[in-house]
C-alpha positions in Angstrom: -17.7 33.7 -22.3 -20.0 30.9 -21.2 -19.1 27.8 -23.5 -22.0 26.5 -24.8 -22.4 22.3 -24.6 -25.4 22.3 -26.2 -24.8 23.8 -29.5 -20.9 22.0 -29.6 -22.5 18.6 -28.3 -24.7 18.8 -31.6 -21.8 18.0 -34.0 -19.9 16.0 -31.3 -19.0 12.5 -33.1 -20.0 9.1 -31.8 -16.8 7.7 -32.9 -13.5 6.5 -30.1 -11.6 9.6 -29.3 -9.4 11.8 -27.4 -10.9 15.2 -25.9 -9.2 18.2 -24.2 -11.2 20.7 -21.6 -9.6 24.5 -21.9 -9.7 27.3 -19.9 -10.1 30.7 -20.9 -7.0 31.0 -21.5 -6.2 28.5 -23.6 -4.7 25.8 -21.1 -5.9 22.7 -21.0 -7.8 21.5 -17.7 -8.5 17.5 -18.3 -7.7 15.3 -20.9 -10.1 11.7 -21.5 -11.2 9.1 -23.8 -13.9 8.2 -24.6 -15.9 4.7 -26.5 -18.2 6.9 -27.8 -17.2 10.8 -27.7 -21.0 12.6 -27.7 -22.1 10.0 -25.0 -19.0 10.8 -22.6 -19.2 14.4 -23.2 -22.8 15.0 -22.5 -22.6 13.8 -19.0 -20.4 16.3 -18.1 -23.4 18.1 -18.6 -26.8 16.2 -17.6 -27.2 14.5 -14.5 -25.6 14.9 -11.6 -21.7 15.6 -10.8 -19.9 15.6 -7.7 -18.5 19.1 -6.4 -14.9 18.7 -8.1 -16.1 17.5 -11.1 -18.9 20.5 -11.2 -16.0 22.9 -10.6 -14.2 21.8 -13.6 -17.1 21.7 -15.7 -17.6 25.4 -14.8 -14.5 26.5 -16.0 -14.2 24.9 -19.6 -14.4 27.5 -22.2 -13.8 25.3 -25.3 -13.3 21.1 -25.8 -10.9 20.2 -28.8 -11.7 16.4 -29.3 -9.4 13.8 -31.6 -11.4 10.9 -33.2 -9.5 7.6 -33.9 -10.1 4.6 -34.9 -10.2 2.3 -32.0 -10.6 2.8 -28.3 -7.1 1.6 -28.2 -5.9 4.1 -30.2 -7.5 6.7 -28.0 -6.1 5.4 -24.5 -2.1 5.6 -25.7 -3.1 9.1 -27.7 -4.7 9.9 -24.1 -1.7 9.0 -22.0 0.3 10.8 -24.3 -1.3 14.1 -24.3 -1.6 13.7 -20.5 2.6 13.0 -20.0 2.9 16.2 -22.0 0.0 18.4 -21.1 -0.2 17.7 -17.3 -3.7 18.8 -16.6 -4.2 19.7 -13.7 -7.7 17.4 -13.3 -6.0 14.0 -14.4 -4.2 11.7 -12.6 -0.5 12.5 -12.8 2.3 10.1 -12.0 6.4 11.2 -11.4 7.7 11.3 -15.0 11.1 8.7 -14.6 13.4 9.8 -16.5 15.6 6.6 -16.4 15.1 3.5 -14.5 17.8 1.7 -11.8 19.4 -1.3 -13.1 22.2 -3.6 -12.0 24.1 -3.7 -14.1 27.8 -6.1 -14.7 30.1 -5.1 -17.3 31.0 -8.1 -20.4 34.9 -5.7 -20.9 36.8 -6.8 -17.5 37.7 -10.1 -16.4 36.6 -9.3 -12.7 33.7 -7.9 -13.2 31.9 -5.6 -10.4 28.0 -5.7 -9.8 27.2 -1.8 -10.0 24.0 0.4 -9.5 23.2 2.3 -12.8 20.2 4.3 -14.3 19.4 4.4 -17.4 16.6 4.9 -20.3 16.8 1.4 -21.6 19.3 -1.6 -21.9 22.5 -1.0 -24.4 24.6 -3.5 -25.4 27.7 -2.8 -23.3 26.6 -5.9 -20.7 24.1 -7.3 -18.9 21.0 -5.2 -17.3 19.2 -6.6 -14.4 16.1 -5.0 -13.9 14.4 -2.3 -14.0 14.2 -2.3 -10.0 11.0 0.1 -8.8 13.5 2.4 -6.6 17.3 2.7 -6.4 17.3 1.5 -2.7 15.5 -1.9 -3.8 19.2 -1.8 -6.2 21.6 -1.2 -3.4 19.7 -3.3 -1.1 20.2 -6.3 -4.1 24.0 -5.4 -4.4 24.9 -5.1 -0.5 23.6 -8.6 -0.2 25.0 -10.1 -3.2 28.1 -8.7 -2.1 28.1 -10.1 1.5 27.2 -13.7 -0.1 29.6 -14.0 -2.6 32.3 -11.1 -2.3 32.0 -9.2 -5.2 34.4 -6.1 -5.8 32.7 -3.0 -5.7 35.4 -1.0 -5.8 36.2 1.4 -9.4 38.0 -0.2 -11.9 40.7 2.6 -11.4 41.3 1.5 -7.8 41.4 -1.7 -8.9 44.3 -1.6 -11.5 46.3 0.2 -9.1 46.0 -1.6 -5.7 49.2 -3.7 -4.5 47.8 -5.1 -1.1 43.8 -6.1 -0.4 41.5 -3.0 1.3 39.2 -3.4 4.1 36.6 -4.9 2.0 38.8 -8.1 1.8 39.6 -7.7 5.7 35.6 -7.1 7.0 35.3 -10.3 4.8 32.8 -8.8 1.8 35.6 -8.6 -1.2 37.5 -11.8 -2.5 40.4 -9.5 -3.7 40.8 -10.4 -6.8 43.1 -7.2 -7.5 45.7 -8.7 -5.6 45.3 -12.1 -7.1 43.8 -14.0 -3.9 41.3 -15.4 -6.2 41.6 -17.1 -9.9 39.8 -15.6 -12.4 37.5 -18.9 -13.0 36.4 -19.0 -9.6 35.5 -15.3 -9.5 33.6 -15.3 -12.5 31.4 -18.3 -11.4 30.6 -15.8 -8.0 29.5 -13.5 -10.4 27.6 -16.1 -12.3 25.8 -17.0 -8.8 24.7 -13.5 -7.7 23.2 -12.7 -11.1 21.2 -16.2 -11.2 19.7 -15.0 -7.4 19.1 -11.6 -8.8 17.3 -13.5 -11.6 15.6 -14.8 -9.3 17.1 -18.5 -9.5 18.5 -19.2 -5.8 17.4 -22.2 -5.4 19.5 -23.8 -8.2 22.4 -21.7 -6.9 22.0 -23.3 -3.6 21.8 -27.1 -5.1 24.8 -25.7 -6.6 26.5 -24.6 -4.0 25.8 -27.8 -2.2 27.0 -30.4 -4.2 30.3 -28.2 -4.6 30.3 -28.2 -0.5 30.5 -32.3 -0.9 32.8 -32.4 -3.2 35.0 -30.1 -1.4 34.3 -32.1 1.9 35.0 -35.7 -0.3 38.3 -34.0 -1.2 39.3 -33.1 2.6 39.2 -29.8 1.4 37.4 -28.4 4.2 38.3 -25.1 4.3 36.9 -24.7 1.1 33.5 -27.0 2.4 33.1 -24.1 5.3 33.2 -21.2 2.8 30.5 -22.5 0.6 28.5 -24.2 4.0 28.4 -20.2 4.9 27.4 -18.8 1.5 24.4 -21.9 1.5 23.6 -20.4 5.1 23.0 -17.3 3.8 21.5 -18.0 0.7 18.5 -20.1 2.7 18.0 -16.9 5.7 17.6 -14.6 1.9 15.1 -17.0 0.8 12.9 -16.9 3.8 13.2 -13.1 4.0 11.7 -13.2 0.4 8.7 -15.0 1.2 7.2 -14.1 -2.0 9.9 -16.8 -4.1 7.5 -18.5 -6.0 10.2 -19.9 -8.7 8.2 -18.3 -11.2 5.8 -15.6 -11.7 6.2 -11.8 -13.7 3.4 -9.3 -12.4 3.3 -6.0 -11.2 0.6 -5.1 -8.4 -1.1 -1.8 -8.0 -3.2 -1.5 -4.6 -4.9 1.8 -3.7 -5.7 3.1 -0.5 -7.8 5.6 0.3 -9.1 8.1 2.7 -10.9 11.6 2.7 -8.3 14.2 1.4 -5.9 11.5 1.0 -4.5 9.3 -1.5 -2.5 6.3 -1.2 -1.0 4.0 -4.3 1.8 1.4 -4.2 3.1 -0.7 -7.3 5.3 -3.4 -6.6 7.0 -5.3 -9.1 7.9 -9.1 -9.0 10.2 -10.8 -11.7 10.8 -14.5 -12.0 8.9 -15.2 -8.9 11.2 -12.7 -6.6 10.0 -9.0 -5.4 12.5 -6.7 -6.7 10.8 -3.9 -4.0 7.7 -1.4 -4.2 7.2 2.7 -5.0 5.1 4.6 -4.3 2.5 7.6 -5.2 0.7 10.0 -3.8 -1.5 11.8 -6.8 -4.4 14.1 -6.9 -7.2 12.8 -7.0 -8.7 16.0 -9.0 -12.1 14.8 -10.1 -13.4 12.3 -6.6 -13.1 9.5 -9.0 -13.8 6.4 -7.6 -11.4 3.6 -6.7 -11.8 1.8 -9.5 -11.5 4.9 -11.9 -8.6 6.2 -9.9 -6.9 3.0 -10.4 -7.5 2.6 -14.5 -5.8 5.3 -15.2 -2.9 4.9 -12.8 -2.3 1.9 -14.7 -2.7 3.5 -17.5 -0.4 6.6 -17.1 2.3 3.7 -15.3 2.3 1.7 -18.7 1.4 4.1 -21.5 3.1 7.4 -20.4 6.0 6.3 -19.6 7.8 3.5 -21.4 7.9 0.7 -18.4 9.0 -2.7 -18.9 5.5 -4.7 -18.8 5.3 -8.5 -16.9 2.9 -11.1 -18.1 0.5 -9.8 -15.4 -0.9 -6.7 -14.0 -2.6 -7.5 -10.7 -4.9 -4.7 -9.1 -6.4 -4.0 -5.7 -10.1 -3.1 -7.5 -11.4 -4.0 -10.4 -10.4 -1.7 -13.4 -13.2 0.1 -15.4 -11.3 -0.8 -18.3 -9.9 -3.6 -17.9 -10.1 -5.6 -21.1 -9.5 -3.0 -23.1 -6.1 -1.4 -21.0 -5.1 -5.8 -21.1 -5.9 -5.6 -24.6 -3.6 -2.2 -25.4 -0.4 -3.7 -23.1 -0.9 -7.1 -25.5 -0.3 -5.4 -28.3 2.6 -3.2 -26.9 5.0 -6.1 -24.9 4.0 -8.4 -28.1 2.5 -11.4 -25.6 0.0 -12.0 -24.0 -0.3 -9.7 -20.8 -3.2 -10.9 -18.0 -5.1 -7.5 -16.3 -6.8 -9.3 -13.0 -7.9 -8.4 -9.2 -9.6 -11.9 -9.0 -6.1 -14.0 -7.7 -5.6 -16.8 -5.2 -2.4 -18.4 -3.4 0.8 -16.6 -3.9 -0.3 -13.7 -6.1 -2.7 -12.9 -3.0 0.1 -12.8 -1.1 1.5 -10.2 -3.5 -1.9 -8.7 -3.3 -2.2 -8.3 0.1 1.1 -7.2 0.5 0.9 -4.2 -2.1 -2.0 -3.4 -0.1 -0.6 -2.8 3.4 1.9 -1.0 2.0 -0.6 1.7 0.3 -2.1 1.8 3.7 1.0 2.1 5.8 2.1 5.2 2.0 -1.5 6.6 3.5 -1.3 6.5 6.9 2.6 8.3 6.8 1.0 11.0 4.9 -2.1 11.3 7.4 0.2 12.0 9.8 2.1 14.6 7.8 2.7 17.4 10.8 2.2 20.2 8.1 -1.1 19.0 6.8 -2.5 17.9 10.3 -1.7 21.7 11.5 -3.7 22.6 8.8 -6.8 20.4 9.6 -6.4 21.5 13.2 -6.5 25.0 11.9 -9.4 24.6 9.7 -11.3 23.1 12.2 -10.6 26.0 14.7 -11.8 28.2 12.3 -15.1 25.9 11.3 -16.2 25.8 14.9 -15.4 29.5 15.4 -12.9 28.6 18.4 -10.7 31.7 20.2 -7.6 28.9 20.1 -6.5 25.9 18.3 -7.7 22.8 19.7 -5.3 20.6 21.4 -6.8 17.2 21.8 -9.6 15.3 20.2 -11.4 12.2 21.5 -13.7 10.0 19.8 -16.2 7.1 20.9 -17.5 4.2 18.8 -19.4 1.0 19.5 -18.6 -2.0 17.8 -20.8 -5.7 18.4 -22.2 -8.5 16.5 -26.0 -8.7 16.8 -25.2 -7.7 20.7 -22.3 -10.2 21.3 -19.1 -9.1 22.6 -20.2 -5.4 22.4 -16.8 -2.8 23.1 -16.5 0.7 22.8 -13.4 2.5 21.5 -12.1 6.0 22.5 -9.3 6.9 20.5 -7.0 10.8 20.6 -5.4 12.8 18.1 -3.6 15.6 19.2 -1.7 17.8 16.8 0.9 14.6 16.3 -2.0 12.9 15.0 -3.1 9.2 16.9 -2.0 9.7 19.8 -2.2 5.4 20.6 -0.9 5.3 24.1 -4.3 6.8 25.1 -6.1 4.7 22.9 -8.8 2.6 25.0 -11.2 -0.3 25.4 -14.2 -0.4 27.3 -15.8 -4.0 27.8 -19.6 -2.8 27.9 -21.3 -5.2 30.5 -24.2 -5.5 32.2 -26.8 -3.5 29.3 -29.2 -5.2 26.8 -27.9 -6.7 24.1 -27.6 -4.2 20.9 -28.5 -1.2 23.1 -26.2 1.1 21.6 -27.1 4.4 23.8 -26.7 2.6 26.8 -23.3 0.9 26.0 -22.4 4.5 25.2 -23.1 5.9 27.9 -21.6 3.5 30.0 -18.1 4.0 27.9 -18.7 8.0 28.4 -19.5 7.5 32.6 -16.3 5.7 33.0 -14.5 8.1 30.8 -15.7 11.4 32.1 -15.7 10.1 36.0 -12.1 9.9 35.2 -12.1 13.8 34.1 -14.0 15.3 36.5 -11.8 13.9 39.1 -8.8 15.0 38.0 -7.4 11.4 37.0 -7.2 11.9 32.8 -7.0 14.8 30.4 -10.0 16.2 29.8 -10.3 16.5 25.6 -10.9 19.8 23.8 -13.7 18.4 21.4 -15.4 15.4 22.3 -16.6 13.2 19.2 -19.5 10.4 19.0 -20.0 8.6 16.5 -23.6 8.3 15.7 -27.4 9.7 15.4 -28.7 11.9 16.9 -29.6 9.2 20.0 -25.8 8.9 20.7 -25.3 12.6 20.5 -28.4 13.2 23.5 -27.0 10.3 25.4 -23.3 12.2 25.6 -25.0 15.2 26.1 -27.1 14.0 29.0 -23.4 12.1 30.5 -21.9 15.1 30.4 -24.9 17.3 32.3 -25.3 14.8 34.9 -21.2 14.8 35.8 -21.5 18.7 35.4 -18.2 18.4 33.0 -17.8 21.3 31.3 -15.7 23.3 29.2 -15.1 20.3 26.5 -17.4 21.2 23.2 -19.7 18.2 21.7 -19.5 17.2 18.3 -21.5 14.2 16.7 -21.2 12.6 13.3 -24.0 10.7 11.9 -23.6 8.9 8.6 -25.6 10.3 5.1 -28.3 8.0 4.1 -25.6 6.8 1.2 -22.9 6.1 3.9 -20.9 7.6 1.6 -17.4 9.9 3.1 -18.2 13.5 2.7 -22.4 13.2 3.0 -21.8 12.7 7.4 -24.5 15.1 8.8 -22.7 17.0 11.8 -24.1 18.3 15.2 -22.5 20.6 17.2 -23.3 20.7 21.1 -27.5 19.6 20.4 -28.9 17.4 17.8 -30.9 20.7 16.8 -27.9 21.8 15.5 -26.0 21.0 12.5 -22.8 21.9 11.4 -22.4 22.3 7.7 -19.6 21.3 6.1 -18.0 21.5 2.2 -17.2 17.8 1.5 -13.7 19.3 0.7 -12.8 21.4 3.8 -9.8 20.0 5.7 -11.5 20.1 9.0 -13.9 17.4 7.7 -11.5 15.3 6.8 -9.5 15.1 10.2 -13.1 14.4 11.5 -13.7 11.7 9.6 -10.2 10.3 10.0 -10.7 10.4 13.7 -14.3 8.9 13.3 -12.4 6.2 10.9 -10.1 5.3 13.3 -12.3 5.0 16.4 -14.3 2.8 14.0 -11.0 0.6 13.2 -10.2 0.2 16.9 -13.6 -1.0 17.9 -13.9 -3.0 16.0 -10.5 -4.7 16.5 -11.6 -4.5 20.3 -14.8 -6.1 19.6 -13.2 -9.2 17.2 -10.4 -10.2 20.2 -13.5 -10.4 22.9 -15.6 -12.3 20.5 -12.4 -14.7 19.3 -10.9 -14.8 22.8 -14.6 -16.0 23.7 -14.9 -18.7 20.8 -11.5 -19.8 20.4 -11.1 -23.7 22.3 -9.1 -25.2 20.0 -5.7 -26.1 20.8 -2.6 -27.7 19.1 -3.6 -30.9 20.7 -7.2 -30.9 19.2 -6.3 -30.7 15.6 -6.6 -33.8 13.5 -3.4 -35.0 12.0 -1.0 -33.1 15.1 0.6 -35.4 17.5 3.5 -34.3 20.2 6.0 -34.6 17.4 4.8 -31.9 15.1 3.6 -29.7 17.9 7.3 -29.9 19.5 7.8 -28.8 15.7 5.8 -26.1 15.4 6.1 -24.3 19.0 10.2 -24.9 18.2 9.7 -22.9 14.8 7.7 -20.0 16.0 8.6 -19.8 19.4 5.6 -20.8 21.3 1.7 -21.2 20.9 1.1 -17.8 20.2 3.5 -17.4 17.5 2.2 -20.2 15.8 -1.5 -18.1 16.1 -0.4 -15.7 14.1 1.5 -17.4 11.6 0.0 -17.4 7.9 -0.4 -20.4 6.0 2.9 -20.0 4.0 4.9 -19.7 7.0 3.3 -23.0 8.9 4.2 -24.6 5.6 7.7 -23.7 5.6 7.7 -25.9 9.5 9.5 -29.4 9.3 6.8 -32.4 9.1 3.7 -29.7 7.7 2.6 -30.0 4.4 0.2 -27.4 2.9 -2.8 -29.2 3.5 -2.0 -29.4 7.0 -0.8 -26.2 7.3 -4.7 -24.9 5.7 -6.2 -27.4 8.8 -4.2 -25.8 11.6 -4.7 -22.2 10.0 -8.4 -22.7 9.8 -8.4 -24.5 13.6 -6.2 -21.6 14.7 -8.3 -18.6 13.3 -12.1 -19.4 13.5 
């Protein structure tokens, strides 16, 4: 029965509410809220829709809808429905069922530091945490053991041991079963390796250190040499943790995102210290955008499941709903609770960080064998090939307004990139911004290569273009009489949007539809991604190898001392190149304001 949104949308209220899309049978396809119910729920039917969205639409046989009495309301009654419905259009996260905590017991006098999962904190002893993932807990504990020789041994080996084990021997246990260590002097360990965990290293260290003199004052120096070792190691932790701010609770969502794939990683920070990251990999059911997508991870992250919530929630894009999802976590951690993408110094740090590792979640599952056999596959079958194709190439051009113009040619093969037959070309000798003739110099020095015999000729060539680049590889490929590779070009919709490309196959009379959905388009488009990504990295070193003059020597405020410093610390000039403000900061005799003026020399 065809459901009909005209007559229901008559009686729809304009009130804050809930709604739920059903199938014929009764099951529930999408749950949303909505400000204003009749608004939302009309455009699912005026205007236009994108294909996903259109095939949803056209399966909704009835829409039950809940009115409350804030738009609050209605975003917690909407994450609720959508933990326990699971529509199959929504954005679903992995429902935790408990959380990883470290967790020390307050009922034995030697005390172990031991991983444990559970729904919340209980008053049997102290809970650090939640960590994001059980290896961020085990990680914690290995080190805190190494540091300050913790037991981790079960309290009924412990009661019955009568000589120490090869913890004690491989130096990582104190063995206090055996009585090698008093009780006070264990317990303050303990002490120490919950303050880092907390976050607090720093005053362990200054701890640590005025024990060391005392010890040394004392001619105890066997004594000075243990604690000397455990400040050693506590200073190589806190420059693995770059992110130690001494303060600072957030949580940062970063989304990445490709056609037909979906990357989103949350990493969690607690008193300035990155407890580690997970990670997701939903459905992106509807082809929301970025900015949708990411509302209501955050949502479902906080709402549908009962997470601990930080004073800040820092995102990758901006949140539709921003104010109001800030406004709804208020009201649930009882403070104040910050919802931001806008952040500068240390949380960009965070920022960035969350981001590369959404990219690096995306690019592991782009290169998913399964899924890239499938692409192949679909291709094969869009192209109307006799046998899979084995190898793909792809050419791009990448300039500024003519300067330092380099083309890319980049291979997947059924591995995926296939980098160690990636390639520059250093376009010379044509008119500046002359596109078609820097590609067909890139294609000539390519395909010379083919015909005689010195590189593997590709399956399916790819340009990335109009229809001028497509006649240009055409007419390279006639007038080296190469055949038997088939011609494909890609030329970008008038929106530049992924999934409007307008294909050619062999001519530029010739277009190759495509549903915005089909897996062959997507490895396409990955392909023309990635040739894009490596021109243009090709295309920034010539220009920056071309610009760059200045040198350690040149910079105001850096004289032989400090540049002995720096090329000491980072191994050379290159090293200190690459290095990020933070770490030229971290150099004896650099302050941060120095560090920003040989940054900014360094990377013009």
């Amino acid at each position: 029965m065809t459901f009909n949104a005209k007559q229901f949308l008559s009686s729809v209220s304009t009130s804050p509410g809930v709604y739920r899309m059903l199938d014929d049978d009764g099951n529930t396809l999408y749950v949303g809220k909505a400000k204003r119910l009749k608004a939302r729920l009309a455009s699912y039917f005026r205007g236009q829709l994108n294909t996903k969205t259109q095939a949803m639409v056209a399966r909704i046989a009835d829409i039950q809808i809940t009115v409350t009495r804030s738009e609050t309301e209605a975003l917690l009654l909407e994450q609720t429905l959508i933990k326990e419905l699971r529509p199959p259009y929504n954005i679903l996260l992995r429902d935790d069922k408990s959380y990883p905590f470290v967790f020390v017991t307050d009922r034995h006098p030697y005390p172990k530091l031991e991983y444990k999962r559970a729904r919340q904190r209980r008053d049997d002893g102290r809970y650090l945490g939640p960590y994001p993932s059980s290896g961020a807990v085990r990680e914690s504990l290995s080190l805190m053991q190494k540091i300050f020789h913790i037991r981790n041994c079960e309290d009924s080996v412990f009661a019955h041991r009568s000589r120490p084990c090869l913890q004690y021997q491989i130096n990582r246990c104190s063995a206090p079963c055996v009585d090698y260590i008093a009780e006070e002097d264990y317990q303050r360990d303990v002490e120490h390796a919950v303050m880092c965990l907390e976050g607090k290293s720093e005053d362990v260290t200054q701890a640590l250190t005025q024990a060391m003199e005392t010890a040394s004052q004392a001619l105890n120096f066997e004594e000075a040499g243990r604690l000397r070792d455990q400040i050693q190691q506590l200073r190589q932790l806190q420059q693995r943790q770059f992110v130690d701010n001494d303060s600072g609770d957030a949580d940062i969502f970063a989304l990445a995102q490709r056609p037909g794939a979906l990357g989103i990683s949350i990493l969690s920070v607690r008193d300035g210290r990155m407890l580690g990251a997970r990670h997701h990999a939903p459905k992106n059911g509807l082809d929301l955008t970025p900015e949708a997508l990411l509302t209501d991870v955050v949502s479902q992250y906080y709402f549908g499941q009962p997470h601990n919530v930080p004073s800040e929630v820092i995102t990758s894009h901006t949140l539709d709903d921003s104010a109001l999802i800030a406004e709804a976590l208020t009201q649930q951690a009882g403070k104040r609770i910050r919802v931001t993408s806008q952040v500068r110094g240390h949380r960009a740090q965070w920022q960035q960080l969350a981001m590369t590792n959404a990219e690096q979640q995306l690019a592991s599952q782009l290169a998913n064998t399964t899924q890239l056999t499938q692409r192949f596959a679909a291709l094969q079958k869009a192209l109307g090939l006799d046998s899979l194709p084995e190898r793909l190439e792809c050419f791009d051009i990448s300039h500024s307004h003519g300067e330092a113009t380099v083309a890319s040619c980049v291979v997947f093969d059924h591995q995926g990139p296939r980098k160690s037959d990636y390639r520059h070309f250093r376009i010379e000798g044509v008119a500046a911004g002359d596109d078609y003739a820097a590609m067909q110099q890139a294609l000539t020095r390519r395909l010379k290569r083919v015909k005689s015999g010195e590189a593997v000729a590709p399956d399916i060539l790819i340009v990335d273009g109009g229809k001028g680049q497509l006649n240009m590889a055409r007419e390279v490929l006639d007038e080296l009489a190469v055949t038997g590779i088939l011609l494909l070009g890609v030329a970008k919709g008038t929106t530049r949007k992924a999934g409007l490309e307008t294909l050619f196959l062999e001519t530029a009379d010739n277009p190759l539809p495509l549903d915005p959905a089909s897996p062959a388009l997507h490895l396409i488009q990955h392909i023309r991604d990635e040739s894009h990504r490596f021109a243009i990295a090709g295309h920034r070193a010539q220009r920056d190898k071309a610009r760059r003059t200045s040198t350690l020597q040149e910079i105001p405020g850096i004289g032989p001392k400090r540049r002995r410093e720096l090329l000491r610390f980072f191994g050379g000039l290159q090293g200190v190149q690459k290095a990020s403000r933070a770490e030229l900061a971290r150099v004896p005799g650099i302050n941060a304001a120095l560090a920003e003026s040989i940054y900014l020399a360094l990377n013009k």
